[in-house]
N, C-alpha and C positions, 0 to 999 in steps of 0.2 A: 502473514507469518514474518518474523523479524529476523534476522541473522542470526539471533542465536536458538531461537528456536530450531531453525531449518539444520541449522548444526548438531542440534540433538538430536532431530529426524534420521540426518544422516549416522547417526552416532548408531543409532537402533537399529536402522536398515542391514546396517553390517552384523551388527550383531543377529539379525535374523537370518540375513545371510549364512554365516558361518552355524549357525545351528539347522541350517537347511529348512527353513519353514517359507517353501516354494510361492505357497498360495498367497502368502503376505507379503513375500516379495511381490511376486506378479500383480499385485493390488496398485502396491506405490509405484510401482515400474510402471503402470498405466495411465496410474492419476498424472503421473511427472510428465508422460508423450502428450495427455491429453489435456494438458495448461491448468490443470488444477488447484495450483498452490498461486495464493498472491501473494505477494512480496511487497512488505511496506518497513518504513525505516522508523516508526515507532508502533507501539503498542495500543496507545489511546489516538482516536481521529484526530486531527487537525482541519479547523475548518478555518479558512483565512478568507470564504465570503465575507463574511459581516462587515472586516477590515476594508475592501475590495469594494467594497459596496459603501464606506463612509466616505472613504477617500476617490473614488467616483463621482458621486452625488458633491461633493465640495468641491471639486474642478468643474462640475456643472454648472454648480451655484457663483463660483468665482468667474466662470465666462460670461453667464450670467447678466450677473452686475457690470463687468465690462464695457458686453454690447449695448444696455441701457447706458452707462456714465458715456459712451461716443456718440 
């Protein structure tokens, strides 16, 4: 869930709030105790293995060569 999403959550909670519909509060008020929501800083994954994994394998390969050329 991204920042502004959780900001419209909270936008609606109140408004459920102030119309008194208990049960839907006491839903979110549970999921919220019980770590339900993740919190990510964009919307699509980010995967920075593949990166992580070339530039690994090339300082491999660059020490590599090294200890051979000594």
């Amino acid at each position: 869930m991204t920042v502004a999403e959780w900001r419209e959550l909270l936008s609606l909670i109140a408004d459920i709030h102030e119309q008194k519909h208990l049960d839907a509060e006491y839903v979110f008020t549970r999921l919220r105790y019980d770590h339900a929501f993740h919190f990510v800083a964009t919307k699509t994954e980010v995967n920075s293995l593949p990166l992580f994994i070339s530039s690994y394998t090339r300082l491999l390969f660059s020490l590599l060569l090294s200890s051979k050329a000594s």
